[in-house]
C-alpha atoms as an extended CHARMM CRD file, in Angstrom:
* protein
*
       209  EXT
         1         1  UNK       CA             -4.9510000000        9.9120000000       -4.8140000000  PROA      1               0.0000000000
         2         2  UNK       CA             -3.5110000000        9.9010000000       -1.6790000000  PROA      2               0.0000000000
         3         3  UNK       CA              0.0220000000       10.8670000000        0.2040000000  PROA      3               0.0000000000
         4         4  UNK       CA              0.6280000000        7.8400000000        2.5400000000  PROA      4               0.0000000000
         5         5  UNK       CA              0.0060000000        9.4740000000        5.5730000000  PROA      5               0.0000000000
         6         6  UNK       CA             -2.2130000000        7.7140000000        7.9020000000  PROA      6               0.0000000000
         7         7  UNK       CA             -4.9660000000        9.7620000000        9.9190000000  PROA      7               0.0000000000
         8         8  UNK       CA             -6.7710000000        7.2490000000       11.7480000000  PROA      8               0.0000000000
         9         9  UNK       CA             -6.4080000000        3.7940000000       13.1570000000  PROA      9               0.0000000000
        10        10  UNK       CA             -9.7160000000        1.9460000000       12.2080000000  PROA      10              0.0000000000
        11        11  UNK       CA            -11.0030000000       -1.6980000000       13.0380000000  PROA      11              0.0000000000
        12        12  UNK       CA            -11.7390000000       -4.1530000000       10.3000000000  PROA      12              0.0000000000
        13        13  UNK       CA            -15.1820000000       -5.0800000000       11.0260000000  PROA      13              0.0000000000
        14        14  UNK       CA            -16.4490000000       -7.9660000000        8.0510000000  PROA      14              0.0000000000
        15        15  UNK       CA            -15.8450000000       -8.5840000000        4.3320000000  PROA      15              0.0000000000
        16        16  UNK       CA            -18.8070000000      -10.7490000000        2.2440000000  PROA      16              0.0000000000
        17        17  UNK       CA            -17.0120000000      -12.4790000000       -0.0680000000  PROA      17              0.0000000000
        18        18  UNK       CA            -20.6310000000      -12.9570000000       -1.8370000000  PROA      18              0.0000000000
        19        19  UNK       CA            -22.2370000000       -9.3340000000       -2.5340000000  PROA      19              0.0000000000
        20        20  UNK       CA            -18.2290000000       -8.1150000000       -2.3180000000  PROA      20              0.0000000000
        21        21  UNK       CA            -18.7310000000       -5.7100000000        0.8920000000  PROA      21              0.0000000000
        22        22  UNK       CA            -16.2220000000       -4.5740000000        3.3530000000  PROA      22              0.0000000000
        23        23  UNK       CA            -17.3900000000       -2.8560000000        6.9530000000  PROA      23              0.0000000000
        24        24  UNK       CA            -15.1170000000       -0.5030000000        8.7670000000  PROA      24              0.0000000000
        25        25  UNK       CA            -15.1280000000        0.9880000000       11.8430000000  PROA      25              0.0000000000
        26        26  UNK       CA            -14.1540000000        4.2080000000       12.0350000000  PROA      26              0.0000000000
        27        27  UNK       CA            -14.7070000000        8.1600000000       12.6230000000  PROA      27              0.0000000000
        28        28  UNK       CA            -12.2080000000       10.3830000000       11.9500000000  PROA      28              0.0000000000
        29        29  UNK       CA            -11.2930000000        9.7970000000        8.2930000000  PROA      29              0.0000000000
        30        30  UNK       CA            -15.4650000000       10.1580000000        7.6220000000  PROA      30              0.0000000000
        31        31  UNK       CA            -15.8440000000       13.8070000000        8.9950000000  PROA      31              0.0000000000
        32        32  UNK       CA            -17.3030000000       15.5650000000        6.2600000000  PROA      32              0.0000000000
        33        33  UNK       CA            -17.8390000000       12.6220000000        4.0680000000  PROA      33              0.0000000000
        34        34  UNK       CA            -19.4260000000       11.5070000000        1.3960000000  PROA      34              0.0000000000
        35        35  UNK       CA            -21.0140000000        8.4500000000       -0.6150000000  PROA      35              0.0000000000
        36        36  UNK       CA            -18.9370000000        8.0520000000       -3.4150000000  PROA      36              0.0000000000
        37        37  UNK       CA            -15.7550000000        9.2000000000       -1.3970000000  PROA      37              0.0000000000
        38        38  UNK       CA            -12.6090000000        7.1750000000       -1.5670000000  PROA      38              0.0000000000
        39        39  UNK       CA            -11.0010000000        6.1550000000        1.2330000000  PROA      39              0.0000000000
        40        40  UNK       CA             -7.4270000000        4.3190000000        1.7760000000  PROA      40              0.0000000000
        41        41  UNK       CA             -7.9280000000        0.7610000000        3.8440000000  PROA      41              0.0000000000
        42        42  UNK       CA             -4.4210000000       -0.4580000000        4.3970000000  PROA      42              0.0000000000
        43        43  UNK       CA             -3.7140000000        1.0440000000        1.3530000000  PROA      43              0.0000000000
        44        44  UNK       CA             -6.2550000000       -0.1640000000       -0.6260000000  PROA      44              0.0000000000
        45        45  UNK       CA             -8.1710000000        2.5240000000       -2.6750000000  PROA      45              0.0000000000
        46        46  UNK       CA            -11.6880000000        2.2690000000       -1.5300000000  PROA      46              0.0000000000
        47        47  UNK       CA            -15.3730000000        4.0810000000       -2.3930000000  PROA      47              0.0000000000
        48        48  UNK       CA            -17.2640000000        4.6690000000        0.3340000000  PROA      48              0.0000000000
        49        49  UNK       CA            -21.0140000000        3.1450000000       -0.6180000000  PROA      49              0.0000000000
        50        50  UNK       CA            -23.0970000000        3.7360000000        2.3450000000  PROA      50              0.0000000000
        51        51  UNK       CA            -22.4490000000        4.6150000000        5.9330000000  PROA      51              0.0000000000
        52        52  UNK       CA            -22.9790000000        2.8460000000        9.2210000000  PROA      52              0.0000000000
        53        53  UNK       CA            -23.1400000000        3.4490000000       12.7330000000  PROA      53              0.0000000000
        54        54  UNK       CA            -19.6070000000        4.2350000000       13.4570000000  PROA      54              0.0000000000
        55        55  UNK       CA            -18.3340000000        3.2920000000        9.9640000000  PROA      55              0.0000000000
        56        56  UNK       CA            -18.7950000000        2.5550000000        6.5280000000  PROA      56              0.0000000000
        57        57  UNK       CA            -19.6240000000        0.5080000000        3.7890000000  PROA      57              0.0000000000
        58        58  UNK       CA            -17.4120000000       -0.4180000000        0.8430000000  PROA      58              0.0000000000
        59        59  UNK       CA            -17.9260000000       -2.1500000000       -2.7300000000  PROA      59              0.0000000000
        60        60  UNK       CA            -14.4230000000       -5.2790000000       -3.0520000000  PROA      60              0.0000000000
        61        61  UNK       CA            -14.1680000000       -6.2750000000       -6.3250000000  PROA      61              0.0000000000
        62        62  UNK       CA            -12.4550000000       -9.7990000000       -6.5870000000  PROA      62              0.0000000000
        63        63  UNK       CA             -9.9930000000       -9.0160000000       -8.0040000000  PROA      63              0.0000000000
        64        64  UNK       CA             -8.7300000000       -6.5980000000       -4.7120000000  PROA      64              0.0000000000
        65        65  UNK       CA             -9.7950000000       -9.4350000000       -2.5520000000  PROA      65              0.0000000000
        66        66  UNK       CA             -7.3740000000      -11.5980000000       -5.2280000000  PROA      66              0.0000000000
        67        67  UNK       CA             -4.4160000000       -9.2350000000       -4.6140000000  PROA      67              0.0000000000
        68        68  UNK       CA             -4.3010000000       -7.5000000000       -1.1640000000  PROA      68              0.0000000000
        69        69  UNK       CA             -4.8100000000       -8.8710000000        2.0080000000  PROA      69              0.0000000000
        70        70  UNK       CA             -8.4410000000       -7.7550000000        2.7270000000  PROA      70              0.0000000000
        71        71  UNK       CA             -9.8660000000      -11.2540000000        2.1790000000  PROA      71              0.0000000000
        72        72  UNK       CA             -7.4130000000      -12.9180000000        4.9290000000  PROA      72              0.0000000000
        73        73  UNK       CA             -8.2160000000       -9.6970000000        7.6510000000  PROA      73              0.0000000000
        74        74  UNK       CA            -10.4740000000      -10.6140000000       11.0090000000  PROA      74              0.0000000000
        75        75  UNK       CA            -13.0110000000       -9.2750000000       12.4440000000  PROA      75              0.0000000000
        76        76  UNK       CA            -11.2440000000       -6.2930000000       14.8530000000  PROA      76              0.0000000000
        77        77  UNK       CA             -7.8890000000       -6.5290000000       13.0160000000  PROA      77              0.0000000000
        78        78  UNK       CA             -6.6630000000       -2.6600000000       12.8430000000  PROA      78              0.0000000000
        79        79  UNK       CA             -6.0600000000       -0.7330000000        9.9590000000  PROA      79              0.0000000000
        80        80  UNK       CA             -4.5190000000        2.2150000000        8.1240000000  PROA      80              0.0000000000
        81        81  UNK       CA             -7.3720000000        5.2840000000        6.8720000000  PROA      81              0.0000000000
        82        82  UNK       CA             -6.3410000000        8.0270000000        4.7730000000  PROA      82              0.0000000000
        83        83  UNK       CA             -8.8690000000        9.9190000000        3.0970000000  PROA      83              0.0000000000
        84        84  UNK       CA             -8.4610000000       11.2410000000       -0.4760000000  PROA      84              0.0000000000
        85        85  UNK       CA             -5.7770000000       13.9010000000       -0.8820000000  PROA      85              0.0000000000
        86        86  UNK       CA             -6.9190000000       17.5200000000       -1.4670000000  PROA      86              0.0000000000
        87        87  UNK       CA             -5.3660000000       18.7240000000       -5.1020000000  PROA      87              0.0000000000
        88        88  UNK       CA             -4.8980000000       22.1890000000       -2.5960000000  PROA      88              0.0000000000
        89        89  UNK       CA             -3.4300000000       20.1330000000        0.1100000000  PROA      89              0.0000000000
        90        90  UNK       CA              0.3870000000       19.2970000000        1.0450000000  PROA      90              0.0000000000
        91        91  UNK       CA              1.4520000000       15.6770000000        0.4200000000  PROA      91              0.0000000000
        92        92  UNK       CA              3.5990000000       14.7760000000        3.2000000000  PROA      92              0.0000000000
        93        93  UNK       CA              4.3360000000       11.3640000000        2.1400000000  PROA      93              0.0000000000
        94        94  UNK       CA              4.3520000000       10.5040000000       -1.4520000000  PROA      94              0.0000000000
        95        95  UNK       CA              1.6400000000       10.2190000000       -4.3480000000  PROA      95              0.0000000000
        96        96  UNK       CA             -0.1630000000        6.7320000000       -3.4610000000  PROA      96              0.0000000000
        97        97  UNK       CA             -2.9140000000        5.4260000000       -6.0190000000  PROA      97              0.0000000000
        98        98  UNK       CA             -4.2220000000        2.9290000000       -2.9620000000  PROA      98              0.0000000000
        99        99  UNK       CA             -3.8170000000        0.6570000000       -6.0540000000  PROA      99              0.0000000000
       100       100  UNK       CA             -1.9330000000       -1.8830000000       -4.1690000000  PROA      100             0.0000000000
       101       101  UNK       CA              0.4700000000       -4.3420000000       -6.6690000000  PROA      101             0.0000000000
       102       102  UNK       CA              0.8940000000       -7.4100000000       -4.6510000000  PROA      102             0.0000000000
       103       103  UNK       CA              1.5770000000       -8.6280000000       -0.7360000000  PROA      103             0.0000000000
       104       104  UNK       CA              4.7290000000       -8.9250000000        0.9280000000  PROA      104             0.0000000000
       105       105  UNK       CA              5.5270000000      -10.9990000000        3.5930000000  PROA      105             0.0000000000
       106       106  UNK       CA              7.6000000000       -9.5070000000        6.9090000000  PROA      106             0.0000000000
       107       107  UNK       CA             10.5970000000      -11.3740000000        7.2040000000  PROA      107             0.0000000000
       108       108  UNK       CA             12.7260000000       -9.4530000000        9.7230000000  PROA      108             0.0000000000
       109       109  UNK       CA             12.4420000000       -7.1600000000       12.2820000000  PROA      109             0.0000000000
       110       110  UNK       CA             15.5800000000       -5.1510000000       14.7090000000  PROA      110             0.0000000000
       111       111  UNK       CA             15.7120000000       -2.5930000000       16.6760000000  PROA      111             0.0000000000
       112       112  UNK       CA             18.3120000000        0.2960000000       15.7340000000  PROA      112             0.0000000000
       113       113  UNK       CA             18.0910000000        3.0110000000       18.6480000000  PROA      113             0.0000000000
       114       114  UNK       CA             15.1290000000        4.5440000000       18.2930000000  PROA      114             0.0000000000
       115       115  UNK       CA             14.2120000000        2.7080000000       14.6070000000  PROA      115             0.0000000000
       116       116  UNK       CA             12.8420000000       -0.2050000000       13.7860000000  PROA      116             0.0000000000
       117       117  UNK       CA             14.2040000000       -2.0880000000       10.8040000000  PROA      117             0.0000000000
       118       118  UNK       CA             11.8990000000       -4.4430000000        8.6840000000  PROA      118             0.0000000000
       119       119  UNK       CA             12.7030000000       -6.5430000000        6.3150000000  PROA      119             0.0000000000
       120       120  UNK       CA              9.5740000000       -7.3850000000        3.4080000000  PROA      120             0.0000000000
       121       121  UNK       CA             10.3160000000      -10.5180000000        0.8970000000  PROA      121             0.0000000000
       122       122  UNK       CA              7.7580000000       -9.3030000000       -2.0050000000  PROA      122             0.0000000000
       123       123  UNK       CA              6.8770000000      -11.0980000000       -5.0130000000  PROA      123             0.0000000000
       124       124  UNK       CA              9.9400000000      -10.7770000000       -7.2210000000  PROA      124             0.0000000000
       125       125  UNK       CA              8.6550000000       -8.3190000000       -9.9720000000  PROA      125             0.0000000000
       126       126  UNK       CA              7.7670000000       -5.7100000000       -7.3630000000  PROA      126             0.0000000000
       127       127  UNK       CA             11.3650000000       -6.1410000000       -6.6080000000  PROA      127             0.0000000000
       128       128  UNK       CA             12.4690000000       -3.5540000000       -9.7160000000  PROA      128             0.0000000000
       129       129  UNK       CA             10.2460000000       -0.7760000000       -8.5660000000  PROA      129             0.0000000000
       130       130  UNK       CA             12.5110000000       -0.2300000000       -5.5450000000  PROA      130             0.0000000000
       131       131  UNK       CA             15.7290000000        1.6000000000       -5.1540000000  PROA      131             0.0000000000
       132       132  UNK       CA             17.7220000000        2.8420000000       -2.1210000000  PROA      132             0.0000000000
       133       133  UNK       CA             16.2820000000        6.0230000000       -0.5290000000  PROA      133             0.0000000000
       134       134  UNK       CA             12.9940000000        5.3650000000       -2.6140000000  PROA      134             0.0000000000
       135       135  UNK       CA              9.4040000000        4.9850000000       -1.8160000000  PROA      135             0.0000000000
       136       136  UNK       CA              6.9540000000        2.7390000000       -1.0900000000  PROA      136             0.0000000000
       137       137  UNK       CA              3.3820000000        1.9720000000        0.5180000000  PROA      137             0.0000000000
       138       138  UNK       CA              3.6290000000       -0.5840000000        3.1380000000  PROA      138             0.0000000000
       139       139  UNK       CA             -0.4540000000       -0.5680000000        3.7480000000  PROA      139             0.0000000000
       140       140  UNK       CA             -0.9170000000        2.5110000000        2.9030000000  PROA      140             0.0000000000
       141       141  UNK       CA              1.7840000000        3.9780000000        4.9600000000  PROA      141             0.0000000000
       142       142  UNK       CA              4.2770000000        6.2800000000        2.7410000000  PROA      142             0.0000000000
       143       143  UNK       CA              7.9060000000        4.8560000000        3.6130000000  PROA      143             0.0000000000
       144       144  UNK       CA             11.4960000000        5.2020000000        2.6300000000  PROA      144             0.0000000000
       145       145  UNK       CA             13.1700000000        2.0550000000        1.2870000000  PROA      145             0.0000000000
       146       146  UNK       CA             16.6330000000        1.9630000000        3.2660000000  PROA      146             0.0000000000
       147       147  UNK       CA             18.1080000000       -1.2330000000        1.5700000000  PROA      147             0.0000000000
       148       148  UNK       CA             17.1930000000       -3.5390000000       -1.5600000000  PROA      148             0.0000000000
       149       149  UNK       CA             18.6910000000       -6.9180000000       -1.2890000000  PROA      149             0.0000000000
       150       150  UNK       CA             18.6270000000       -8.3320000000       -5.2340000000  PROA      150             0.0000000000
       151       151  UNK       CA             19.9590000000      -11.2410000000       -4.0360000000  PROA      151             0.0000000000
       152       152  UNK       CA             17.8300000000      -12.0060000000       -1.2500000000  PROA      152             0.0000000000
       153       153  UNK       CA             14.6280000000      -11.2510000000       -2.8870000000  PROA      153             0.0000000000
       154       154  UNK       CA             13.8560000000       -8.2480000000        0.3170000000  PROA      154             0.0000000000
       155       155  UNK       CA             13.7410000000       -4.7760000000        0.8910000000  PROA      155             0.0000000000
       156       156  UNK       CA             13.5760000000       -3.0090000000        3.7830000000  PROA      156             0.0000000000
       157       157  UNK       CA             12.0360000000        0.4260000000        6.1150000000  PROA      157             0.0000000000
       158       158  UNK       CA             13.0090000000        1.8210000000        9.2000000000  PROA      158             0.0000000000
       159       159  UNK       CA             10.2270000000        2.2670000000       11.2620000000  PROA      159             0.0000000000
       160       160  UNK       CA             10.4770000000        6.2970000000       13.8910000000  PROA      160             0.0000000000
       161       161  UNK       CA              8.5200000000        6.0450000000       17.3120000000  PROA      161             0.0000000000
       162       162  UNK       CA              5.4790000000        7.9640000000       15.5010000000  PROA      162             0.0000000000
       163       163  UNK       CA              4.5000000000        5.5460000000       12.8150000000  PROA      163             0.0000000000
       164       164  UNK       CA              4.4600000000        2.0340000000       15.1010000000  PROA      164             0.0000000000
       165       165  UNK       CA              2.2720000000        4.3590000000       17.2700000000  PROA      165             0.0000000000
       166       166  UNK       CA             -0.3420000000        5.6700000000       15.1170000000  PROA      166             0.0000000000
       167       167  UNK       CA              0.2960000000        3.1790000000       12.7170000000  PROA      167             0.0000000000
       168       168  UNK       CA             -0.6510000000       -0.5060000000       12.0720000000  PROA      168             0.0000000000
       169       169  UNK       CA              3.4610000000       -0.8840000000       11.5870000000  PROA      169             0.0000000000
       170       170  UNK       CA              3.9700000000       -1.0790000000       15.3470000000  PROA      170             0.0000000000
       171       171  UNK       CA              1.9950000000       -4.7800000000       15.1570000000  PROA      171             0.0000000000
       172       172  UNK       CA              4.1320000000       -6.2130000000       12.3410000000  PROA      172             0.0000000000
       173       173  UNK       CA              6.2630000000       -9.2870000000       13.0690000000  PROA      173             0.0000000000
       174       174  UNK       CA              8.0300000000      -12.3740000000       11.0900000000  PROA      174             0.0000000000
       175       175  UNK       CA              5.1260000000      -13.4430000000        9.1520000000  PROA      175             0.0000000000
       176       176  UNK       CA              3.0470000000      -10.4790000000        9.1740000000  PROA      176             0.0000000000
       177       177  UNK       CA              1.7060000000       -9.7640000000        5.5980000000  PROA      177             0.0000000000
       178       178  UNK       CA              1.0860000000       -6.8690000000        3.9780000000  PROA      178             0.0000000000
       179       179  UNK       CA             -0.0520000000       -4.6710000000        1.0180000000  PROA      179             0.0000000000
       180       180  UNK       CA              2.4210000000       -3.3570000000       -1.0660000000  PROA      180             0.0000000000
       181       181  UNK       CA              2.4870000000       -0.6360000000       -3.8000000000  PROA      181             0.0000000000
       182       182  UNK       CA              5.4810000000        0.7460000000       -5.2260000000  PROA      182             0.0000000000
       183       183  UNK       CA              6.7270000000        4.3220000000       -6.1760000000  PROA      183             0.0000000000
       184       184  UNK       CA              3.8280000000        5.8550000000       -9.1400000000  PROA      184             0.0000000000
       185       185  UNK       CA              6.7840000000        7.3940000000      -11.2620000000  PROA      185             0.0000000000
       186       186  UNK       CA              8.9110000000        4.1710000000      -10.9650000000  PROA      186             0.0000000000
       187       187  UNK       CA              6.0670000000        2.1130000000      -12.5300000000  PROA      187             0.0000000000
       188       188  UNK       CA              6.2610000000        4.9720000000      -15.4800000000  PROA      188             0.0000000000
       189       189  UNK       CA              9.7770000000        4.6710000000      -16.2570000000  PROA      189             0.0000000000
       190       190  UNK       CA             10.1530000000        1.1900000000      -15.9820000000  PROA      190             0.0000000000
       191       191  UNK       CA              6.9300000000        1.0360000000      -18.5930000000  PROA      191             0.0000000000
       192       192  UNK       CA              8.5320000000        3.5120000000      -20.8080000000  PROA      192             0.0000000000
       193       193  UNK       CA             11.9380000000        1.8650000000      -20.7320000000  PROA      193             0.0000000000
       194       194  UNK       CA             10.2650000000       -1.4960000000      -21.5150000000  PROA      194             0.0000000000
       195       195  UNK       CA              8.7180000000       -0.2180000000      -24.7480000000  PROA      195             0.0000000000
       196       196  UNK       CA             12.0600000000        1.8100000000      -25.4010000000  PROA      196             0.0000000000
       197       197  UNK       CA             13.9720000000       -1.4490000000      -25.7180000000  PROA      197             0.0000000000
       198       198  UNK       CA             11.0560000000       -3.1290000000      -27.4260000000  PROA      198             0.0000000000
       199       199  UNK       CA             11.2990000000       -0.5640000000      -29.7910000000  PROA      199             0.0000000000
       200       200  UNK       CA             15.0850000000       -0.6170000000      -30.2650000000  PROA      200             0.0000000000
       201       201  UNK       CA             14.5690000000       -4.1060000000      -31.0250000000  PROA      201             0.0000000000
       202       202  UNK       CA             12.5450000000       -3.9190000000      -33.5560000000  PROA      202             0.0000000000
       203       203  UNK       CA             14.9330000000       -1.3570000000      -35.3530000000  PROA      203             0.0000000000
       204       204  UNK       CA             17.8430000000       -4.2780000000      -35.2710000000  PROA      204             0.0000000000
       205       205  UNK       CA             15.5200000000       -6.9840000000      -36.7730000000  PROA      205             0.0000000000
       206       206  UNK       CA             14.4650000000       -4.8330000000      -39.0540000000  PROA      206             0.0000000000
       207       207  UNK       CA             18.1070000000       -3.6260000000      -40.3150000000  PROA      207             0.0000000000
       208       208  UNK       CA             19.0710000000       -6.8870000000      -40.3240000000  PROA      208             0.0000000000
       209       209  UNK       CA             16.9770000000       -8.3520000000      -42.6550000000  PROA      209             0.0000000000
């Protein structure tokens, strides 16, 4: 688990798409480390399976590679670290799995006085987890949604002065894509609602016949 707030800026160094292995550069988020630790890679939960000089090793399944943007990342690209969250520790974000649900695709940016607004078109059922004043992971980065457009398909964050600094945020433009996961407890209720009117359903048909 993990609380969506970044501590290091690390380079994306290689991913095999054959024996599934990501390499990171990094140093920060590994003080104290482990094999076997998890670490956050643009908000991607990830074990740490051997480490380098200046980095680490990590097992990709396909199916991440399928869903996030790892596969499509460069050799030197940047990106979000966050090691795992202490159960002791204070989460100054909110509780992120690094079990990213699909990619978004920047489709606005503006300035607001100190702020930047961005705008995200994500794929439509990732739409529902959001509401006004909610939260989401935007690469691993613990934001607050300011706006949900239904209509429009987007959502947007307002970006302060700290995150574009230590932050991949402050490199995201029109066209910039990114890993998405929405709010933990959302993903409960709108599961437990689901079965709820399943449920309710069931009770008509039943009455019925």
């Amino acid at each position: 688990m993990f609380s969506g707030i970044i501590e290091e800026l690390g380079r994306f160094d290689s991913v095999d798409a054959t024996d599934g292995r990501v390499r990171i550069d990094c140093g920060e988020v590994l003080r104290g480390g482990r094999r076997g630790d998890s670490i956050a890679v643009n908000g991607c939960c990830l074990t740490v399976a051997d480490f380098i000089s200046g980095g680490f090793v990590a097992d990709v399944m396909p199916e991440t590679l399928q869903r996030t943007t790892l596969a499509s990342m460069r050799s030197g690209d940047r990106v979000n670290l966050e090691g795992a969250m202490r159960h002791d520790g204070r989460v100054g974000g909110h509780l992120v799995t690094g079990h990213v649900d699909g990619v978004g695709t920047v489709t606005g940016t503006r300035s607001d006085g100190n702020a930047t607004w961005v705008t995200v078109t994500p794929q439509p059922e990732l739409l529902t987890l959001l509401v006004e004043k909610g939260c989401i992971a935007i690469d691993g980065i613990s934001l607050t949604v300011v706006d949900v457009d239904d209509h429009a398909g987007t959502f947007s964050v307002s970006l302060i002065p700290h995150t574009r600094e230590h932050t991949t945020a402050g490199a995201w433009d029109v066209g910039t894509r990114v890993n998405l996961e929405g709010d933990l407890v959302a993903k409960y209720v709108q599961r437990g609602l689901a079965a709820h009117v399943v449920a309710a359903r069931s009770v008509v048909i039943t009455r019925e016949v």
